[in-house]
C-alpha positions in Angstrom: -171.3 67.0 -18.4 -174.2 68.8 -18.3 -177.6 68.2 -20.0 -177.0 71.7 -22.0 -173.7 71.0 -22.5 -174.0 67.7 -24.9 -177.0 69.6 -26.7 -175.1 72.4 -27.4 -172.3 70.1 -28.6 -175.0 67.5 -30.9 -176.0 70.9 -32.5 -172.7 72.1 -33.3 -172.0 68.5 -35.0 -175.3 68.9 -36.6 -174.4 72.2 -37.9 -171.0 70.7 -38.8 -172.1 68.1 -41.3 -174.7 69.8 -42.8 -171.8 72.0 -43.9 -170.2 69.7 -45.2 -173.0 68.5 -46.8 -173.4 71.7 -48.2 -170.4 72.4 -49.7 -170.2 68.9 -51.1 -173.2 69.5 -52.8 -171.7 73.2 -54.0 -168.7 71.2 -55.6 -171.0 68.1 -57.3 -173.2 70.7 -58.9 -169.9 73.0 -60.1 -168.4 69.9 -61.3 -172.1 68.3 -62.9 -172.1 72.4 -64.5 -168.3 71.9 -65.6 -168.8 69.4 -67.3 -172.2 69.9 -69.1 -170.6 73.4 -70.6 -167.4 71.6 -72.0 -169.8 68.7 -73.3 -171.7 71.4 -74.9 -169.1 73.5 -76.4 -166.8 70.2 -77.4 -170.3 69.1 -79.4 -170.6 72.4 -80.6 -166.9 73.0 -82.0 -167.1 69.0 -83.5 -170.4 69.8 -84.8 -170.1 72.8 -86.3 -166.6 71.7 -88.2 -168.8 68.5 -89.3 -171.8 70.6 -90.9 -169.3 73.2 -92.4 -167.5 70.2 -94.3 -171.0 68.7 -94.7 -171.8 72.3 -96.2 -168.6 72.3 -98.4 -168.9 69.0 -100.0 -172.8 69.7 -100.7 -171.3 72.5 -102.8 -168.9 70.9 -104.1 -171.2 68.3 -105.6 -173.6 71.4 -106.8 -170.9 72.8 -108.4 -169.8 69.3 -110.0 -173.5 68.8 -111.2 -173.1 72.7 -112.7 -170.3 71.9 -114.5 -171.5 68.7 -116.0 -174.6 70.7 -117.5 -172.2 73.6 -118.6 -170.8 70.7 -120.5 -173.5 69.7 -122.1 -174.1 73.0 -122.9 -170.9 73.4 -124.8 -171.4 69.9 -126.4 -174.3 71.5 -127.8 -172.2 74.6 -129.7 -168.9 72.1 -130.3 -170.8 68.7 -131.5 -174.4 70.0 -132.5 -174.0 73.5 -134.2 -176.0 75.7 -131.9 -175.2 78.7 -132.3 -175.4 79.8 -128.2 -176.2 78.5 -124.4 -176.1 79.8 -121.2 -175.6 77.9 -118.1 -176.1 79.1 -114.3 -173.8 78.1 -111.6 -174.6 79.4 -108.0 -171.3 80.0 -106.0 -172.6 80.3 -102.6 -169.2 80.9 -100.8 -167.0 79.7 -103.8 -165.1 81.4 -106.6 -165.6 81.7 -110.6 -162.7 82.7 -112.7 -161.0 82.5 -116.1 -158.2 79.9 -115.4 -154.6 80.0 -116.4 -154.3 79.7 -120.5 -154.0 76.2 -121.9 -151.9 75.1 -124.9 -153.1 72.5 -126.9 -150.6 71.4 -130.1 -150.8 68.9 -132.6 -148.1 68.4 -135.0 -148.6 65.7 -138.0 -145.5 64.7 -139.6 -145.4 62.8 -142.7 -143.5 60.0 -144.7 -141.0 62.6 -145.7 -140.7 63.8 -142.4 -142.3 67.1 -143.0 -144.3 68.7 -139.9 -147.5 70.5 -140.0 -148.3 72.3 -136.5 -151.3 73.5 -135.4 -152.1 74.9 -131.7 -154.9 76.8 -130.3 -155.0 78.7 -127.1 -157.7 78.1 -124.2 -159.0 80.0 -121.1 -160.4 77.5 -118.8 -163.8 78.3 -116.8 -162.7 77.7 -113.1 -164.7 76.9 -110.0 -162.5 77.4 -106.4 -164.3 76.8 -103.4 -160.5 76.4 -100.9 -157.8 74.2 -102.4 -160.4 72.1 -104.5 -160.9 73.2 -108.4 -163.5 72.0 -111.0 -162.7 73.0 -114.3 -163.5 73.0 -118.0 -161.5 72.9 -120.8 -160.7 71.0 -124.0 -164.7 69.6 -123.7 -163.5 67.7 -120.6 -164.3 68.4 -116.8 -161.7 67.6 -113.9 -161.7 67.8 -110.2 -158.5 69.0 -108.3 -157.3 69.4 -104.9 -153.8 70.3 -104.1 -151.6 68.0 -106.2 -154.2 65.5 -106.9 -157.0 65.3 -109.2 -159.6 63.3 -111.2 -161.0 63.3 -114.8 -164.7 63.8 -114.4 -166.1 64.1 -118.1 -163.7 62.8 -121.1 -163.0 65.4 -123.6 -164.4 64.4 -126.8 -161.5 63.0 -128.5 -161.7 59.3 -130.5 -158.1 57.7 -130.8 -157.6 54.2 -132.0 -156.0 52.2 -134.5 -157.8 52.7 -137.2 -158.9 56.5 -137.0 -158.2 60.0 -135.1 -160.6 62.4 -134.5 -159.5 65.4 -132.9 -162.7 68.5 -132.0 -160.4 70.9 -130.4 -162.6 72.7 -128.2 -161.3 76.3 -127.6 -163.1 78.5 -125.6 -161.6 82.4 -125.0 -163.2 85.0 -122.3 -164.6 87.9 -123.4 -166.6 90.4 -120.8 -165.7 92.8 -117.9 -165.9 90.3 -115.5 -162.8 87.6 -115.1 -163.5 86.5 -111.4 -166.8 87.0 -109.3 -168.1 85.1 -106.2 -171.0 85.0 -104.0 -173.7 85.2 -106.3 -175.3 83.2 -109.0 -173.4 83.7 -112.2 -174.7 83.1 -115.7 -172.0 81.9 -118.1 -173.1 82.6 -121.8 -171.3 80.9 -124.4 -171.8 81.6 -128.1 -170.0 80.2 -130.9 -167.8 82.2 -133.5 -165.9 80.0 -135.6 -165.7 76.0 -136.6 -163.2 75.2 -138.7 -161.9 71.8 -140.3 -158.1 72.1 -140.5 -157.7 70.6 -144.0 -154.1 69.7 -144.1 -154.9 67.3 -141.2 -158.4 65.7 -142.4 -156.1 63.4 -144.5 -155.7 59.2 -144.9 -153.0 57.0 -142.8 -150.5 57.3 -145.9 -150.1 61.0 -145.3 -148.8 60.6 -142.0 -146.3 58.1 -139.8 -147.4 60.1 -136.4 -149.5 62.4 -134.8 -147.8 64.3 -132.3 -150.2 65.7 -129.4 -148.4 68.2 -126.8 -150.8 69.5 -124.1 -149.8 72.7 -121.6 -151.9 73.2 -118.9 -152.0 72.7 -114.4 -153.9 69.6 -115.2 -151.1 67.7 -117.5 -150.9 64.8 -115.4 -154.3 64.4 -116.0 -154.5 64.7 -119.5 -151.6 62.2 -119.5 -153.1 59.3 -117.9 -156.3 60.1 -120.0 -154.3 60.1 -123.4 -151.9 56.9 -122.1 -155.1 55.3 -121.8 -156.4 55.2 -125.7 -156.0 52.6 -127.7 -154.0 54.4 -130.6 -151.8 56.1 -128.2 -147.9 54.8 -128.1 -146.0 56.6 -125.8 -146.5 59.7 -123.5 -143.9 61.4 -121.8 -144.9 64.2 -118.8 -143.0 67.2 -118.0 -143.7 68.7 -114.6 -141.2 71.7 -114.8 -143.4 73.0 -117.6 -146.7 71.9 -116.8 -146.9 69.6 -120.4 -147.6 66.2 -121.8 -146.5 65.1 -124.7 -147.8 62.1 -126.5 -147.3 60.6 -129.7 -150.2 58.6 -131.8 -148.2 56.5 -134.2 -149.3 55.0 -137.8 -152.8 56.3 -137.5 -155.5 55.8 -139.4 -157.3 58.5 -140.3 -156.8 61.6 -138.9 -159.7 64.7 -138.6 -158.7 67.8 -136.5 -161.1 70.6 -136.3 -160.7 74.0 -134.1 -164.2 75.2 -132.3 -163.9 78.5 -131.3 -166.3 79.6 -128.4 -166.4 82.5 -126.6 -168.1 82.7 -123.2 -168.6 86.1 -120.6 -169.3 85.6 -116.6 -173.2 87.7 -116.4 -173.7 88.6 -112.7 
């Protein structure tokens, strides 16, 4: 073999591996590239789901902080006499609407068996943001999503052994607007009527029970509030029609009142 002949031959070799060497390095930096993107669009995808929840709950707990000053608002009409309030709630990327009409019923019956009814009509004010609700009504807050739910505020009822005080808050719409979103919302409450229902603001001897029956989505909820005061024997649910129905027996003495409030949505 020639002199020329093995040097032509090293070069081709040469030429081989740095081929190789090339596309090896081709395929490490496709697969380095590869995998960088789907790191960066996996993070991305993860992250941006985690701030979006992150985003939602923050609202959530806005709107839970809203409603517990709308509250107090209301308190102020219902329990102190002011005659108006107005609360702000921003929505952001929620929903505020006049919520399916509650019922709420209470029926006295005395020694002789003779009832006296009473029942007042309520239009929630709702916040939706999804499947997750925050609502007022009766004086109480609650926090629902799906099925399940939570009491946030009590209502102001007092029920015990030795007296029954019942402020049946009732609030009603009034206004052009029922349902708005993506703004800051004022909701202006004013009161129109409080009224002592005087067959009712009577002594234990004038009735054997008090009969409570509530309508409304959030029936379960009033239940295991109502099951849970002291004066409070027996409570039976009804899922078909949305109700609870408890019974408040021997009671002491017993004060209903009706507070009428009207509130409008200002955009």
């Amino acid at each position: 073999m020639t002199r020329r002949t093995a040097d032509r031959r090293e070069t081709a070799e040469q030429d081989r591996n740095a081929g190789e060497r090339g596309i090896s390095e081709v395929l490490g930096f496709a697969l380095v590239f590869a995998l960088v993107v789907s790191t960066a669009v996996l993070v991305a995808v993860v992250g941006f789901d985690e701030l979006e929840n992150t985003r939602d709950q923050e609202e959530l707990n806005n709107a839970e902080r809203a409603f517990d000053v709308l509250a107090d608002n209301m308190a102020d009409i219902h329990a102190d006499g002011a005659p108006s309030r107005a609360t702000e709630i921003n929505l952001e990327s929620a929903q505020l609407e006049v919520g399916d009409p509650v019922t709420f019923n209470v029926t006295g019956v005395n020694q002789t068996g003779a009832s006296f009814v009473n029942e007042f009509t309520s239009e929630p004010i709702v916040y939706a943001s999804g499947d997750t609700k925050i609502v007022y009504s009766g004086g109480a807050v609650f926090r629902t999503t799906g099925d399940g739910g939570f009491l946030i505020r009590e209502p102001p009822l007092l029920i015990n052994s030795k007296e029954v005080v019942l402020p049946v808050v009732q609030i009603l719409h009034r206004g052009d607007v029922a349902s708005t979103s993506g703004t800051t919302v004022r909701v202006r409450a004013e009161s129109r009527q409080r009224l002592p229902v005087p067959t009712f603001n009577r002594d234990s001897e004038n009735f054997e029970k008090i009969i409570l029956n509530i309508t409304s989505p959030r029936g379960s909820l009033w239940g295991e509030y109502l099951s849970a005061q002291g004066g409070v024997t027996d409570c039976v649910e009804r899922p078909q029609s949305n109700s609870v129905r408890c019974t408040i027996a021997d009671p002491g003495s017993v004060y209903l009142t009706r507070d009428l409030i009207l509130y409008a949505f200002e955009t």
